[in-house]
FIMARBA-471466 format. One record per residue: x, y, z of N, C-alpha, C in turn. Coordinates in pm, whole numbers, padded with zeros to 5 digits, always signed. Layout:
XYZXYZXYZ...
This chain:
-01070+01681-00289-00993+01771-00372-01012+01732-00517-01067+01804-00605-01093+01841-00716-01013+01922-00820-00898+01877-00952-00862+01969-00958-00886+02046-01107-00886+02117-01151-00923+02131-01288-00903+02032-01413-00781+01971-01355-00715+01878-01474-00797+01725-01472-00846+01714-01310-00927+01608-01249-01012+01624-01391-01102+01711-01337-01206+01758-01366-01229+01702-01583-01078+01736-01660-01098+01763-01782-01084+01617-01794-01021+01513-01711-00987+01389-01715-01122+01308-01745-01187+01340-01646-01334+01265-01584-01444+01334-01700-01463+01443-01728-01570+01517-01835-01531+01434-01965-01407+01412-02016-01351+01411-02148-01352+01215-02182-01323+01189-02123-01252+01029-02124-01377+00988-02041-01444+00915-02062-01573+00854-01994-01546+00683-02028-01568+00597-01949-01512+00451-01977-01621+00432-02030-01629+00347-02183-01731+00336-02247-01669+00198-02338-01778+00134-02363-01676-00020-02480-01649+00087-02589-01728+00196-02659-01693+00263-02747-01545+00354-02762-01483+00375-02677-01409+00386-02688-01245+00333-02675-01159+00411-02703-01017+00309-02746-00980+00230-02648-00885+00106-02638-00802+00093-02569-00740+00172-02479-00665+00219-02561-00601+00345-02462-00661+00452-02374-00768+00489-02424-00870+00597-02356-00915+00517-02226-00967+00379-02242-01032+00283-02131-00843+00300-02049-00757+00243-02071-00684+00252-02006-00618+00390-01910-00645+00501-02003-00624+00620-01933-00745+00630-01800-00862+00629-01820-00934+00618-01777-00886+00491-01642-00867+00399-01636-00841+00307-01541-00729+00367-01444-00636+00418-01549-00483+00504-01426-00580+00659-01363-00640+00684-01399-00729+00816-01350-00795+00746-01194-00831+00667-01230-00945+00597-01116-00878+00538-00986-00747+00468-01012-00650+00411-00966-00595+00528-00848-00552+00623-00984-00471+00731-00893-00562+00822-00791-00714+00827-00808-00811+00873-00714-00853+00785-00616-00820+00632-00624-00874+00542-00536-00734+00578-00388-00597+00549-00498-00501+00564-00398-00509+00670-00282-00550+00802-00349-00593+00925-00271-00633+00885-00190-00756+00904-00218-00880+00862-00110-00845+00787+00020-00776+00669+00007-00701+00573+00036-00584+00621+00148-00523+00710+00094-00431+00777+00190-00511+00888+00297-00558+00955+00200-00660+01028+00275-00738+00993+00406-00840+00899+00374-00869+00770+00485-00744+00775+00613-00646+00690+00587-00561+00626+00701-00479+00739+00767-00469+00875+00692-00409+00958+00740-00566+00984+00898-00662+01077+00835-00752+01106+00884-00746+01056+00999-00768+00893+01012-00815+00781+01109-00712+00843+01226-00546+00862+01134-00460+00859+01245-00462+00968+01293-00484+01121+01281-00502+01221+01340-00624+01255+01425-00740+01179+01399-00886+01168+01482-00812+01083+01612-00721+00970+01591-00670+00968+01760-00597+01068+01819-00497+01112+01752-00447+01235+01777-00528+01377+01854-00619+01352+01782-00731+01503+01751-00881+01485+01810-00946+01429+01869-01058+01405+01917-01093+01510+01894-01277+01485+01892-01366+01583+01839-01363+01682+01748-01263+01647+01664-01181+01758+01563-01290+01738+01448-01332+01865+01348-01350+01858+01199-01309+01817+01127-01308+01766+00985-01274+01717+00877-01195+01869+00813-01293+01946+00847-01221+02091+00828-01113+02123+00852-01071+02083+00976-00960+02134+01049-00876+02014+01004-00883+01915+00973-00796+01797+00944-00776+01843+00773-00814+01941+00706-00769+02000+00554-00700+02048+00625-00684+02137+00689-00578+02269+00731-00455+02189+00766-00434+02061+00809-00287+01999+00863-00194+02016+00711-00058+02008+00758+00041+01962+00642-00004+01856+00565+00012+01736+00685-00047+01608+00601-00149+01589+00502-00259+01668+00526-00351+01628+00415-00298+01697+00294-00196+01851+00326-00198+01940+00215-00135+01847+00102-00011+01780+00161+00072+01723+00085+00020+01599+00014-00054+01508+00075-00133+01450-00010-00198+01489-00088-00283+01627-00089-00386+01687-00163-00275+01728-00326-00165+01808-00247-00084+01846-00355-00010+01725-00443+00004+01600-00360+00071+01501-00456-00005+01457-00556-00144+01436-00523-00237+01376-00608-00248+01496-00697-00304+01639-00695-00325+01685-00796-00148+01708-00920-00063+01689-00824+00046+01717-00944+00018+01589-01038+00017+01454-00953-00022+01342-01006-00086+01326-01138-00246+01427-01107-00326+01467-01215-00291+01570-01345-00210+01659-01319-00147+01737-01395-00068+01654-01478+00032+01570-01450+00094+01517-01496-00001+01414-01614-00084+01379-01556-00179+01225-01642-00270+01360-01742-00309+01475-01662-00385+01520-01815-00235+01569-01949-00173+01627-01871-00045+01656-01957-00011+01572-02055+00017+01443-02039+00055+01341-02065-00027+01266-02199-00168+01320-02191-00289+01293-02258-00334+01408-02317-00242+01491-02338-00230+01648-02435-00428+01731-02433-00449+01733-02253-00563+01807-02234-00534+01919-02190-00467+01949-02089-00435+02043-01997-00305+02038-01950-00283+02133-01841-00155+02094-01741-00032+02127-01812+00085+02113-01758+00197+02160-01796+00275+02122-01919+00253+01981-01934+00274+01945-02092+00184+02039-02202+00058+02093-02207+00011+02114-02329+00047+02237-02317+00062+02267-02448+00077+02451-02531-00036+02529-02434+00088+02633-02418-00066+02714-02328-00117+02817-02421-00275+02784-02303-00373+02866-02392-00453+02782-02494-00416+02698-02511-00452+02570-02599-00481+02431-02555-00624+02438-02573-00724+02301-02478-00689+02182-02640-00663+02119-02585-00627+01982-02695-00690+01895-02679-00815+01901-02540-00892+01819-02506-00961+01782-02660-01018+01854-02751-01087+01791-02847-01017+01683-02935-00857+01726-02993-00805+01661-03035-00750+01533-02985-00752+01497-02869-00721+01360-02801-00845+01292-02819-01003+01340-02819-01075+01297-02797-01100+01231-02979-01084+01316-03067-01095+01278-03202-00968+01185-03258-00887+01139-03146-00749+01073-03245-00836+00892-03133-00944+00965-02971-00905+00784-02924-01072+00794-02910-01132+00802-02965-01278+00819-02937-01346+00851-03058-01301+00670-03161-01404+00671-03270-01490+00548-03212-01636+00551-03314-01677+00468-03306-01633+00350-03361-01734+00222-03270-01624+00114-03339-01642+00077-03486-01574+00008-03514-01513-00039-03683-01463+00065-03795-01451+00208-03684-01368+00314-03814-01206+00292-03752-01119+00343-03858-01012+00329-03827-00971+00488-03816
């Protein structure tokens, strides 16, 4: 699961020494919060394949369980681009701020 806000997180904020503190750190809670996914994702799966023999991965999207994981993580993401004035429910709508976050934590080094 992929979600748009994923998406502006990962395009925009790239872990680089060139960029800020904070950007590397946003970047680290981005990665974190996709590892956890994954992570749940995994142990859920495992436990419904005993459940579910010979079942799809397909058909294991269609359960509650995965939805709600799927949906926790992307609010998750909404929240972290929000938060980082790209997307999502915090920013002005209609208005991508992705550039301006990127020009206040993504100078090169030794400018202030």
């Amino acid at each position: 699961a992929v979600s748009d806000n994923e998406r502006a997180i990962v395009a925009k904020v790239t872990g680089s020494t060139a960029n800020s503190p904070e950007v590397l750190k946003d970047f680290v809670r981005w990665n974190k919060t996709r590892n956890d996914f994954d992570k749940q994702v995994g142990d859920a799966l495992q436990s419904w394949e005993q459940k579910n023999p010979n079942q799809s991965f397909t058909k294991f999207k269609e359960t509650d369980t995965y939805k709600n994981l799927e949906n926790n993580y992307i609010d998750k993401t909404n929240k972290m681009a929000a938060k980082m004035g790209l997307t999502g429910a915090g920013a002005p709508k209609g208005v991508d701020k992705t550039d301006e976050y990127l020009k206040q934590y993504l100078k090169p080094k030794g400018t202030v």
